[in-house]
C-alpha positions as CSV (number, residue, x, y, z in Angstrom):
1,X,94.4,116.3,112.4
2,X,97.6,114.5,111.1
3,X,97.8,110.6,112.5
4,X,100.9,110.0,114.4
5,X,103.7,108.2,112.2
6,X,102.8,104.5,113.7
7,X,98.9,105.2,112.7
8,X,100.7,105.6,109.4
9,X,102.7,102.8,109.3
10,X,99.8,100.6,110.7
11,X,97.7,101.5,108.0
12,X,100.3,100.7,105.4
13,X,101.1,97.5,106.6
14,X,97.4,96.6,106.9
15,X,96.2,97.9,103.3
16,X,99.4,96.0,101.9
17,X,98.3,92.3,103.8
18,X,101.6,92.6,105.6
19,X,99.6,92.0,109.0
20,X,97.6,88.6,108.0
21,X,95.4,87.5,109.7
22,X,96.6,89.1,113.3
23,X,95.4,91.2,115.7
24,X,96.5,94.4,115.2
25,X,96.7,97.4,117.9
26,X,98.7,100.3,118.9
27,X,101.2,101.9,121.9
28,X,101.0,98.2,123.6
29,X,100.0,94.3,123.8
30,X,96.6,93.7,125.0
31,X,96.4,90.1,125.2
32,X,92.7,88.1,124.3
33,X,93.7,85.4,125.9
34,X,92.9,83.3,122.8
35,X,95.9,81.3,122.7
36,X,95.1,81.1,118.8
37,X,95.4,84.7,118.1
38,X,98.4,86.5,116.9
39,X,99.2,90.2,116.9
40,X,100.9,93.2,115.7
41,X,101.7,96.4,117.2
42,X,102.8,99.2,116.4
43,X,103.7,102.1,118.5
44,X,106.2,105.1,118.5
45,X,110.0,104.4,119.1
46,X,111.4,108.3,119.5
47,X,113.1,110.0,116.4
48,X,114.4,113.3,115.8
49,X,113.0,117.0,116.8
50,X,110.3,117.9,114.9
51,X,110.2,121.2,113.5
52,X,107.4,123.2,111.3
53,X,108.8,123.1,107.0
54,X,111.3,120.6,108.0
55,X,112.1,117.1,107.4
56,X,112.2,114.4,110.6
57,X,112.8,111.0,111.6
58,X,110.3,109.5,113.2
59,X,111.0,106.0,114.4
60,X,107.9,103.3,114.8
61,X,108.5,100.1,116.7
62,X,106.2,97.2,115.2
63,X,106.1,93.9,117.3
64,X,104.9,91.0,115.6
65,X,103.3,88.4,118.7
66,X,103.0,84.9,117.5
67,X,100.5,82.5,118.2
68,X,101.9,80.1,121.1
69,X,104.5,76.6,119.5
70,X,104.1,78.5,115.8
71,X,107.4,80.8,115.3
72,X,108.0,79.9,112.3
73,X,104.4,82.2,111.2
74,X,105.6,85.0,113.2
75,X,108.8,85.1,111.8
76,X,107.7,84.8,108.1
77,X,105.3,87.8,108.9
78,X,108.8,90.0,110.2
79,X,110.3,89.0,107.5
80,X,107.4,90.3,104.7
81,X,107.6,93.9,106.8
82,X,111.4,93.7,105.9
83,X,111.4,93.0,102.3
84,X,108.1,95.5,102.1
85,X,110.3,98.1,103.1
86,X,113.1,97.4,101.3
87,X,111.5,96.7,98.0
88,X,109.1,99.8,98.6
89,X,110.8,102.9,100.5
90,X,108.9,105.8,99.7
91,X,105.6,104.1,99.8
92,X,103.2,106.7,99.7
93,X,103.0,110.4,100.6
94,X,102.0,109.9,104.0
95,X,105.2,108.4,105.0
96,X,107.9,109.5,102.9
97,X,110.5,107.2,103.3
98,X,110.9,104.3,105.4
99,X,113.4,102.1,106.4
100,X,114.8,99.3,108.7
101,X,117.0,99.9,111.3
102,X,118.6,97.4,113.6
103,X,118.3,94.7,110.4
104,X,116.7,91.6,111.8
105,X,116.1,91.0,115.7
106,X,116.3,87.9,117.7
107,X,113.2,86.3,119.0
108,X,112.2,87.1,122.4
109,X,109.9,85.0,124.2
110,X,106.8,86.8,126.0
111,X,106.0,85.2,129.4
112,X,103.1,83.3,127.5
113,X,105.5,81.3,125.6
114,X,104.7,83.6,122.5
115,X,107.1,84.6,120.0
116,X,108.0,88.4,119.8
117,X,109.9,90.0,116.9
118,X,110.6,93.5,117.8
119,X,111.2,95.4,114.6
120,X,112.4,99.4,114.3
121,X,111.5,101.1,111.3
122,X,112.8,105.1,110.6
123,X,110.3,107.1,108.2
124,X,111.6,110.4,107.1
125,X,108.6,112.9,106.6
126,X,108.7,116.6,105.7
127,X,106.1,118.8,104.2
């Protein structure tokens, strides 16, 4: 069985560091309730229709969850997912291409005082 695109991207991101030391999980935020644990996840954001011998966009959403009072971590581990994907594009043959879309968000605040950076990535895969 093929993983889904954002089992793909996960496992980029973690092989490549990208995730630190954060907890890392898929479709949604469980908290521990360790108010020194951060967290990434990834889950799917939509795309295009995906069709047999044809090329699709599959988009994966990737929210980086900072530990509580330290942003500036959180945001320096967005910003390494950016310049990954911009100085890498077609990073393996799992993925294709991927990209940014949406450049970079604005900080949201989850109602634990945590730091959320809610990035979009579009990967273009075709076989």
């Amino acid at each position: 069985m093929t993983p889904m695109m954002h089992e793909r991207v996960r496992d980029l991101f973690v092989e490549r560091l990208l995730t630190g030391a954060a907890k890392v999980q898929v479709r949604y935020w469980k908290d521990t309730g360790v108010k020194t644990d951060a967290f990434v996840v990834f889950r799917q954001a939509g795309g295009t229709a995906i069709r047999n011998d044809l090329g699709s966009e599959y988009r994966v959403q990737v929210d980086v969850i900072g530990v509580k009072s330290q942003d500036e971590a959180a945001e320096n581990m967005a910003n390494a997912m950016l310049s990954y994907v911009q100085d890498y594009p077609m990073p393996n043959d799992c993925i294709g291409h991927i990209e940014n879309i949406g450049g970079f968000p604005s900080p949201q605040l989850s109602t634990e005082g945590r730091v959320v950076y809610s990035l979009i990535f579009a990967c273009l895969y075709g076989e």
